[in-house]
C-alpha positions as CSV (number, residue, x, y, z in Angstrom):
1,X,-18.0,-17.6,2.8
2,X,-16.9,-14.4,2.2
3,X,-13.4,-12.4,2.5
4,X,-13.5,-9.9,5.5
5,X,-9.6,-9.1,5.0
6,X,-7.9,-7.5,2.2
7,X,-3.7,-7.8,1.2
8,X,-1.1,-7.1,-0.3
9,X,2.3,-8.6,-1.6
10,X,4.8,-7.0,0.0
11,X,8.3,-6.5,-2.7
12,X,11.6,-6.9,-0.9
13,X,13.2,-3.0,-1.3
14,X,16.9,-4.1,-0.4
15,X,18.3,-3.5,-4.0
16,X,17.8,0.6,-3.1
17,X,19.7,-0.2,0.1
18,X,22.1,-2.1,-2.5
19,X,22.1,1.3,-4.6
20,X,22.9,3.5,-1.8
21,X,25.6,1.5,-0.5
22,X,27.4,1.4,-4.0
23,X,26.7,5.0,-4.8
24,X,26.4,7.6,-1.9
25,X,26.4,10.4,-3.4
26,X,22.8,10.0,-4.4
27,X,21.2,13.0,-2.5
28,X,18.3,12.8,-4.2
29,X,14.6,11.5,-2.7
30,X,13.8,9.5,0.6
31,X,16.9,8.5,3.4
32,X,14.2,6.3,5.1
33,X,13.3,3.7,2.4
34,X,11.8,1.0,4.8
35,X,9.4,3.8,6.4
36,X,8.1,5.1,3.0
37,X,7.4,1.7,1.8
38,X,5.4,0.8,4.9
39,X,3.0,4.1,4.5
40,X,3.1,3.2,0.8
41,X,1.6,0.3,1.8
42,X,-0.6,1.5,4.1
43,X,-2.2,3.9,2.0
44,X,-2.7,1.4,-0.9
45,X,-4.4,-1.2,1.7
46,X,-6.8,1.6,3.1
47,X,-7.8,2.8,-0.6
48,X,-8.6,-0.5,-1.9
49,X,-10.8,-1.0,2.1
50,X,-12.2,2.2,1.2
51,X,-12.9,1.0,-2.4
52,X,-14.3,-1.7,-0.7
53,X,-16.5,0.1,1.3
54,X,-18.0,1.9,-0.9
55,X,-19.3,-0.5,-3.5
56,X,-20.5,-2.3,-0.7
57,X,-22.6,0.4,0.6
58,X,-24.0,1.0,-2.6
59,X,-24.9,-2.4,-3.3
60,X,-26.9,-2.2,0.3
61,X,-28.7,0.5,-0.5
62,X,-29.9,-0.6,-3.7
63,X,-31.2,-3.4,-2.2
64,X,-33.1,-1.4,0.2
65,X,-34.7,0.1,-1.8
């Protein structure tokens, strides 16, 4: 049986919420911390698909041939 899925653990990101709140004059960097994480993410899950992909097409075509 084989794994048609790929994930990912997803880290909890509160404590830079926590360091915002205790420090606001941090101006520095992203405002929209749940957002970034989310394409952050995204990106890694379609890279390691992609990865995926890729050595899976290669393995096909050595067969066939």
């Amino acid at each position: 049986m084989t794994k048609n899925y790929i994930s990912i653990k997803k880290i909890d990101q509160k404590y830079l919420h926590d360091i915002l709140r205790y420090y606001p004059n941090i101006g520095s960097g992203r405002k929209n911390y749940s957002a970034h994480h989310k394409r952050v993410l995204k990106n890694i899950l379609l890279s390691k698909k992609y990865a995926k992909n890729k050595t899976l097409n290669k393995k096909i075509s050595i067969s066939l041939n």
